[in-house]
C-alpha positions in Angstrom: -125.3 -102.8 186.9 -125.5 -99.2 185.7 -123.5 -98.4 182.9 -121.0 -95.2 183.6 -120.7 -94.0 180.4 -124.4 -94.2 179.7 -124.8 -92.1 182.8 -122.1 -89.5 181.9 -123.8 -88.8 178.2 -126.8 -88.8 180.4 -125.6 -86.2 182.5 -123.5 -84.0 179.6 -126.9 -84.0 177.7 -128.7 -82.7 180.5 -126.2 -79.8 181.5 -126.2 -78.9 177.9 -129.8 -78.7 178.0 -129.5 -76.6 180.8 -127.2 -73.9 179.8 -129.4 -73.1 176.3 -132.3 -72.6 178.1 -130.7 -70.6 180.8 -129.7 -68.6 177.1 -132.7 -69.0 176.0 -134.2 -67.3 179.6 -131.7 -64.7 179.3 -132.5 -63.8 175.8 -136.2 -63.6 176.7 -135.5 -61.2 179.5 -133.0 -59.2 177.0 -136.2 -59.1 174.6 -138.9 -58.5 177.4 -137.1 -55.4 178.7 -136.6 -53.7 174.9 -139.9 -54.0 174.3 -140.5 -51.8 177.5 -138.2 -49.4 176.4 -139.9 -49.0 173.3 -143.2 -49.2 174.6 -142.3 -46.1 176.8 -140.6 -44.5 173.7 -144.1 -44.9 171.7 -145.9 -43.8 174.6 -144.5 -40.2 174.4 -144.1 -39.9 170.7 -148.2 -40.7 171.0 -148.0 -37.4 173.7 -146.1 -35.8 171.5 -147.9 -36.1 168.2 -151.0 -35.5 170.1 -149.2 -31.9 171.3 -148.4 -30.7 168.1 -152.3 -31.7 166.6 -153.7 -29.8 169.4 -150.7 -27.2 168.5 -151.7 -27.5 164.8 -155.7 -26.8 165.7 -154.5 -24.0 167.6 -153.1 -22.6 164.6 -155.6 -22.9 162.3 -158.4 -21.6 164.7 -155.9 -18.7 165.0 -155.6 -18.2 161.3 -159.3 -18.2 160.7 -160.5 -15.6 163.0 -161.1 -12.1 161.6 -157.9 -9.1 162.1 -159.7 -7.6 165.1 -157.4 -4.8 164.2 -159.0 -3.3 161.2 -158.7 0.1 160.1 -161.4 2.0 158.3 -161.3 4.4 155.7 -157.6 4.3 155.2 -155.7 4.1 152.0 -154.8 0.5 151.2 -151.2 0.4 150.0 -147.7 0.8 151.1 -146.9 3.8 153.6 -144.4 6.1 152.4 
């Protein structure tokens, strides 16, 4: 004969069991969908640090070409 109690504990265990890993699946899925987000967050910062480089070599090929405006022949020094 099956004892009753032994199959209650059996059946307690098992719906214990049961609810931490439905924690544990919902914890994962919490997890799994912040990582996304942050994935997609370090996706554009990547675009956007790559802008400003591209914005910062602008610059600097900018700042390294000659004044085409350059006056000849005329007094250096502030106009009064």
């Amino acid at each position: 004969m099956v004892d009753a109690d032994s199959v209650l504990q059996g059946m307690q265990e098992r719906d214990k069991w049961r609810r931490r890993t439905e924690l544990l699946e919902r914890s994962l899925g919490e997890v799994r969908d912040r990582r996304r987000r942050i994935e997609i967050r370090l996706k554009k910062l990547e675009r956007d640090l790559s802008h400003l480089q591209m914005l910062g070599d602008s610059i600097a090929d900018i700042a390294q070409l000659p004044s085409s405006i350059q006056v000849r022949n005329a007094p250096r020094g502030p106009i009064l």
